[in-house]
N, C-alpha and C positions, 0 to 999 in steps of 0.2 A: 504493500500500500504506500502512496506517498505520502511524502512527511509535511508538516504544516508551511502556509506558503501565505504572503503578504501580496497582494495584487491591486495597483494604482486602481482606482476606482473607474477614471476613463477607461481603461482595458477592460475591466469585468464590464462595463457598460459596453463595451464592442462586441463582445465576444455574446451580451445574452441579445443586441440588435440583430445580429447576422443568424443566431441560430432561430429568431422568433421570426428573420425576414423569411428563412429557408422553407418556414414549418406554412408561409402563403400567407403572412401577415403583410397588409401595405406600409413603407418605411413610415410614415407619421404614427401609425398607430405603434409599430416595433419600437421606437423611440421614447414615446412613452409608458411602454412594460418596461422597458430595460430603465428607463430613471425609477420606476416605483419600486421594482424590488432591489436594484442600487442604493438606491437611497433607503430601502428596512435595514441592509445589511449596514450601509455606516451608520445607521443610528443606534445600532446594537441589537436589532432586532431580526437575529438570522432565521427566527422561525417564519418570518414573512418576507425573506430577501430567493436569492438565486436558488436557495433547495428548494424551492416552488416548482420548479422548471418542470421536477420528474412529473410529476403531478398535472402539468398543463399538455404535457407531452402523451399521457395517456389519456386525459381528454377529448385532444385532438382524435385518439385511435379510435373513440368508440365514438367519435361524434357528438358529446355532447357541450365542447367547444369549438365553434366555426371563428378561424384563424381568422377571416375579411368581410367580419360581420361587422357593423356600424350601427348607430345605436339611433334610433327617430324618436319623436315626441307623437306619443298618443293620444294626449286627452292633455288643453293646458287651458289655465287662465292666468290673470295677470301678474298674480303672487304663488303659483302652483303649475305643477307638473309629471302626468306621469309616463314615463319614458320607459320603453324596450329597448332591450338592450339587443335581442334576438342573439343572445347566448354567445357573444360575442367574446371579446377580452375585458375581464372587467377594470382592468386597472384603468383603460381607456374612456368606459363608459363613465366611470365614477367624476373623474378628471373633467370629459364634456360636460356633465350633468353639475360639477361643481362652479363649472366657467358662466353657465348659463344663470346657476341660480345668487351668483353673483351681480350676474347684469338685473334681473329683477328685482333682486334686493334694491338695488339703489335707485332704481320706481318706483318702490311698493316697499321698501324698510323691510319685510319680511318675506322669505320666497321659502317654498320647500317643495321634494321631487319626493317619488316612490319609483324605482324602478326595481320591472320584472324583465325575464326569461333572462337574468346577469347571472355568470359563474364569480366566481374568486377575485375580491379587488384588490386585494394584497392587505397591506397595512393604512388601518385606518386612517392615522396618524397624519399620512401623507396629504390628504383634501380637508383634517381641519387646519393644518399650516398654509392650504392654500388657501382658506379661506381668510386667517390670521394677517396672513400678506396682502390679503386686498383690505383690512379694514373693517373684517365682519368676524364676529362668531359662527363658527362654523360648528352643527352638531351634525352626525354621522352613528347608523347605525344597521347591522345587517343581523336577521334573522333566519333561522330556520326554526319549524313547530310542527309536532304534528305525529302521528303514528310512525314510529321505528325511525326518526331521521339522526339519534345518535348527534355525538357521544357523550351525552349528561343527561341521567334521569333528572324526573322533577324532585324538591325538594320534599323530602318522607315518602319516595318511590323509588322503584329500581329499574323498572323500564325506560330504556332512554329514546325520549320525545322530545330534547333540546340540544339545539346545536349551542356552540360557544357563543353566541348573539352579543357579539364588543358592543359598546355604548360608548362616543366620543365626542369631546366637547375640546375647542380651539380656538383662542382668544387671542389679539394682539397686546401685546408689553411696550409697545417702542421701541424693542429693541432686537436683537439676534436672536433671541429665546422664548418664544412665544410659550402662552400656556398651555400644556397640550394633554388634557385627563383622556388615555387611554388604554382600555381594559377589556378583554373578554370577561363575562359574567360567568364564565368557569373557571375555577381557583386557579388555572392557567393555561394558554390558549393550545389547542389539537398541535398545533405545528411545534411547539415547545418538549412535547414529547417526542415529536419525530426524530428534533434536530439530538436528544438526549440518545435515542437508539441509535441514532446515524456514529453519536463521539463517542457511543459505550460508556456514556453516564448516568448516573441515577436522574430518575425526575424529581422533582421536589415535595419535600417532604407534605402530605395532608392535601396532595393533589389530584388522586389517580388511586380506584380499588380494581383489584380484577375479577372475574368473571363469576365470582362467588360472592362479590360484594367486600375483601377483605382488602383493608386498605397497604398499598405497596409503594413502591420505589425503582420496581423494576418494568421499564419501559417495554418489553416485550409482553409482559402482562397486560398491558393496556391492548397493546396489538392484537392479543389473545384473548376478546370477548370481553376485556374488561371498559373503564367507562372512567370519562373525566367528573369530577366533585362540583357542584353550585357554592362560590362564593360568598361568604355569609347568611347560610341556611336560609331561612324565608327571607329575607330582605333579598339576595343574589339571584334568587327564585322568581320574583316575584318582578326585577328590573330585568330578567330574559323575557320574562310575557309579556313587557312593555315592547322591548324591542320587534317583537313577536304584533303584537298589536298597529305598529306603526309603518311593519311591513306589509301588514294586510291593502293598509292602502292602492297598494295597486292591483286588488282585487287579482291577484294568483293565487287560488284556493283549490288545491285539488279536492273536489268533495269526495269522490272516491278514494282516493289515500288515506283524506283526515290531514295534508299536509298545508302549512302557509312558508312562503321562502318571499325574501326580498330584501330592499336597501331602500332607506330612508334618509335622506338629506338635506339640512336646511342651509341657510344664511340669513343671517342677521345685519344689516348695515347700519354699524355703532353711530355715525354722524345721522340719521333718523333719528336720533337718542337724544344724543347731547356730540358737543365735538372732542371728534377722534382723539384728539391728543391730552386732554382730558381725562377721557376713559381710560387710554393706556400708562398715563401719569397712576390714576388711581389703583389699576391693577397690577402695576410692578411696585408700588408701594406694600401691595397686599402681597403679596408675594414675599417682600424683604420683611416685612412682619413675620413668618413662617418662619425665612432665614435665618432668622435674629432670636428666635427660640432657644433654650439652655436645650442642648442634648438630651437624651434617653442613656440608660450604663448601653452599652456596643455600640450607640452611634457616634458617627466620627462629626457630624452636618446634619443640618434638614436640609432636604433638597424640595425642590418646586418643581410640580411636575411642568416635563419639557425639559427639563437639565441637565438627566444623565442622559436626552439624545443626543441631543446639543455639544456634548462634551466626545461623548463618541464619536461622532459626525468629526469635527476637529480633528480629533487624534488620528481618525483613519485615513482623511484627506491629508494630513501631514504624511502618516507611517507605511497607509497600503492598504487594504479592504483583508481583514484577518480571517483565512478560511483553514479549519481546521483540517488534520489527514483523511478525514472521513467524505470532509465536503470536497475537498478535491479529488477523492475519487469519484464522488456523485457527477462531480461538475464534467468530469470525464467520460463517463458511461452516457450521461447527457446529451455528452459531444457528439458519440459516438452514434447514440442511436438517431440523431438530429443529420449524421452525414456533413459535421464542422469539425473544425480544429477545438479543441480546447484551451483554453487560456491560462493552462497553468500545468 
């Protein structure tokens, strides 16, 4: 196996353009898959960065992602929108739908989407910093519900009917570190375990029971019938059926299944409010209030959420995109079955 390997983040971003152009992707839409899970990986977030690929890549095989699908608006009014995606890319769809519900916003102070027939839009994170960057709160939110769609039962159940359904909110600071609360509403996200089997590490502790319900540590357990944990029992429970409810909106309800799947996303346009500069005065103040907190015994800081991406992001634009011997042999077999070079 190869040994761990540092790769400029423009080269990993060439290397997953050219394998997403290969797979019949158009270069605008390749262009933006390869910054969305470029950019999970230097925020430290490698469960939503280039290990995605294997994943998109068997998609493709069975069809239920079309590489040069392009996303229309189906049903809109002047503060709303519900947009198909027709199962397109979703990092692209997410990205259109966030550009849009921006321009609304600053019409209508408030805009929000529901989009169906979308696969995988990577990391959330990524559309509330865009929305941050234009001067709105940006919330974001993707569900899955419903009979057998895995991998979190509900809260005092063990049949799993919920997906990881992240909840995210994105605020501007005025400055390089916008605020950025983002979470899967399972003690921690599906991909978190993968990248744990991928390096032959434990998953985290109170995360993950296996297939008998008995709570472990061992990532292949999970693979094996077992199921990710809801985050703070009935409250963590209780914000997946929100997400869940707010992806109904684009009326995708399989009645026969029992299943509801979708993405929900607003904008907010803070100068509707009061002015911008202002508001992000007030919020990086509220913020250095956190900071300025006397520690906990094992913390070194409090941090605000947004700052250990922000921090990573730096260090790896400085040192090199950190992919472990695991991922670079993933990034390899990828390559291979893509019919590209490998980047490392």
């Amino acid at each position: 196996m190869a040994g761990p390997r540092r790769i400029p983040a423009e080269d990993l971003n060439a290397f997953v353009v050219g394998l997403v152009e290969k797979l019949g992707t158009p270069a605008d839409i390749a262009q933006v898959v390869a910054t969305t899970l470029v950019n999970a990986d230097l925020a430290g977030h490698t469960s939503h960065g280039v290990m995605q690929i294997s994943n998109y890549l068997g998609g493709i095989e069975r069809g239920w992602l079309v590489p040069d699908a392009r996303p229309t608006i189906a049903r809109e009014l002047a503060g709303s929108a519900v947009i198909d995606a027709h199962s397109g890319w979703g990092h692209y769809t997410a990205k259109w739908t966030m550009d849009r519900l921006i321009e609304k916003a600053r019409a209508a102070g408030v805009a929000c989407a529901s989009i169906g027939g979308v696969q995988h839009i990577g990391r959330l994170g990524e559309y509330a910093e865009q929305a941050a960057a234009a001067g709105c709160v940006g919330i974001i939110s993707v569900a899955w519900g419903g009979r057998d769609v895995g991998p979190a039962p509900p809260y005092g159940g063990v049949s799993k009917t919920l997906g990881t359904n992240p909840f995210t909110v994105g605020a501007p600071t005025g400055d390089d570190t916008p605020f950025i609360s983002d979470f899967a509403t399972t003690a921690v996200a599906h991909g978190k375990i993968a990248v744990a089997r991928l390096n032959g590490t434990e998953a985290p502790a109170d995360t993950i029971v296996d297939k008998d319900g008995a709570a472990t540590v061992d990532p292949a357990e999970f693979f094996d019938g077992g199921a990710l944990r809801i985050f703070g029992g009935h409250k963590g429970y209780a914000l997946s059926l929100v997400t869940c409810v707010l992806a109904q909106l684009n009326g995708e309800y399989d009645e026969e299944g029992r299943r509801v799947h979708g993405v929900y996303m607003q904008a907010i346009d803070i100068g509707a409010f009061q002015p911008l500069d202002t508001y992000q005065r007030h919020v990086r103040s509220l913020m250095g209030d956190m900071k300025a907190s006397e520690t906990a015994p094992g913390f070194e800081e409090v941090l605000a959420p947004g700052e250990p991406e922000r921090r990573a992001r730096d260090r790896q634009l400085a040192e090199g995109v950190e992919l472990s011997a695991g991922m670079v042999e993933h990034l390899r077999e990828c390559a291979s079955r893509a019919g590209v070079d490998a980047p490392c």
